[in-house]
C-alpha positions as CSV (number, residue, x, y, z in Angstrom):
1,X,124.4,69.1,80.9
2,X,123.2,68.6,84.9
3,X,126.3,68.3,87.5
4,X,125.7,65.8,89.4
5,X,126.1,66.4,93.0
6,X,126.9,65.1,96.1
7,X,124.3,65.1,99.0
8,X,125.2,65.3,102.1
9,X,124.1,63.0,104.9
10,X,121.7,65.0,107.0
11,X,121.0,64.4,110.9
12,X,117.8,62.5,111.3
13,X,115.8,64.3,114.0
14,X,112.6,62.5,115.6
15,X,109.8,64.7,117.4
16,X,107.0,63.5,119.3
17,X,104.2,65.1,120.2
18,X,101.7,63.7,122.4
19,X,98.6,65.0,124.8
20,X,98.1,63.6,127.8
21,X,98.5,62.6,131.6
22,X,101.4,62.6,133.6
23,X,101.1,58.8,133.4
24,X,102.0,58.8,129.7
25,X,104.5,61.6,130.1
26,X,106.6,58.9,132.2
27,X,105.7,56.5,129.8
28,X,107.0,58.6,126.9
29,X,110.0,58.6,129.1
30,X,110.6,55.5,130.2
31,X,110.2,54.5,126.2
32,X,112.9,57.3,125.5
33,X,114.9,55.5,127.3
34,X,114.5,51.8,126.5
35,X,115.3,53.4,123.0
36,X,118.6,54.7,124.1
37,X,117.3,58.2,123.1
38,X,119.8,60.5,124.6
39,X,119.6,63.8,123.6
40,X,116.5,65.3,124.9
41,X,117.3,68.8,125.0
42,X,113.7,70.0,125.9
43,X,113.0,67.5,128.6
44,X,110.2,68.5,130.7
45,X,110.1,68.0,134.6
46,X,107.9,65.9,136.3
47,X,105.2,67.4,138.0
48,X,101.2,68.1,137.7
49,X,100.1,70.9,135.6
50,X,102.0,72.1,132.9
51,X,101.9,75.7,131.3
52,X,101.0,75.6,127.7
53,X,104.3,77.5,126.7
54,X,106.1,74.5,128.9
55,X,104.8,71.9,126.3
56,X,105.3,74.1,123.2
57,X,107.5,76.7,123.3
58,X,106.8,78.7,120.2
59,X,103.5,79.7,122.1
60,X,106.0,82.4,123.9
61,X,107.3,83.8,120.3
62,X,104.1,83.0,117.8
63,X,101.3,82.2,119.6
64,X,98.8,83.6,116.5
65,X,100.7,81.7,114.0
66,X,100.7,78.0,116.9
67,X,96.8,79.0,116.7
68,X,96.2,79.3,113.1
69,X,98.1,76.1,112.6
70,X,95.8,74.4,115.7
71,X,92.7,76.0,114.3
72,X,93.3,74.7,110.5
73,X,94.3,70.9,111.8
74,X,90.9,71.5,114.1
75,X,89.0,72.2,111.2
76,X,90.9,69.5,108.6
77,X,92.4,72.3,106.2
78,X,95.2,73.2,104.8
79,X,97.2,76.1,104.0
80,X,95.4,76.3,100.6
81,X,91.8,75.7,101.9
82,X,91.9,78.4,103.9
83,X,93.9,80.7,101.8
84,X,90.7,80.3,99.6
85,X,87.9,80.9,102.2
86,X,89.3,84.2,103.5
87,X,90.6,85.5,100.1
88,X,94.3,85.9,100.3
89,X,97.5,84.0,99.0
90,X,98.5,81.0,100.6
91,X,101.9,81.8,101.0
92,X,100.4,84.9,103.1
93,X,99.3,82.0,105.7
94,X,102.4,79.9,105.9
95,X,104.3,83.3,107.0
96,X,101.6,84.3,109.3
97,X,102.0,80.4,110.5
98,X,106.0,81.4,111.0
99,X,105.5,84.3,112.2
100,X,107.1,86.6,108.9
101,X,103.4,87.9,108.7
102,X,101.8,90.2,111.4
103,X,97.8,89.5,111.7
104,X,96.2,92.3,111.8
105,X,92.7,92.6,113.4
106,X,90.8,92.1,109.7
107,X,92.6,89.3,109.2
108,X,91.5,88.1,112.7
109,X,88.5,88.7,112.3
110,X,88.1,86.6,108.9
111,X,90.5,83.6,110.2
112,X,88.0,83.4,113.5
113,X,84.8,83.1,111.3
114,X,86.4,80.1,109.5
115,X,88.2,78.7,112.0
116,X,85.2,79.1,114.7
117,X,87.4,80.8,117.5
118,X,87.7,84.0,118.8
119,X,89.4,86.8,116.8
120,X,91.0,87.8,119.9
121,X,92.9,84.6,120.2
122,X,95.0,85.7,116.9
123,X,95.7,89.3,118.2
């Protein structure tokens, strides 16, 4: 016989991710703020030209795996898809997407003829 058992509430986290101007970064904000959104821990100052690893972080820590996830939503596949086209496990793409999986230069090399980027950019 199952136990039941008792779930526990969970926080319920929003993230937004946009592209754009510095116009619509002040808009994000100023609609952060008419929604009494107060916990923004990664706020990002106000100013012209932003560093990619300002807007996403993870670029500092996993940039191949930030790429490989870019170049599959550029090209509209998923893990599976492209699992299939180079000729490995899925599950070796979601930890190379998390960074458990090194990519070695092979694997660059076969991820940049799918994906239609430079191996380098995985390296």
């Amino acid at each position: 016989m199952q136990a039941l058992t008792k779930m526990r509430p969970t926080e319920k986290l929003v993230e937004i991710r946009f592209r754009g101007t510095v116009s619509s970064i002040n808009k994000l904000r100023r609609t952060a703020t008419a929604l009494h959104v107060t916990d923004l821990s990664r706020q990002i100052p106000e100013k012209d030209f932003y560093t990619p690893e300002e807007l996403s972080p993870e670029l500092a820590t996993n940039r191949a795996g930030v790429c490989i996830r870019g170049g599959r939503g550029k090209e509209g596949l998923t893990q599976k898809q492209l699992a299939v086209l180079i000729g490995v496990a899925q599950h070796h793409i979601s930890e190379m997407e998390n960074g458990k999986r090194t990519v070695g230069k092979e694997m660059a090399k076969k991820l940049s003829e799918v994906l239609n980027v430079d191996y380098r950019v995985f390296l």
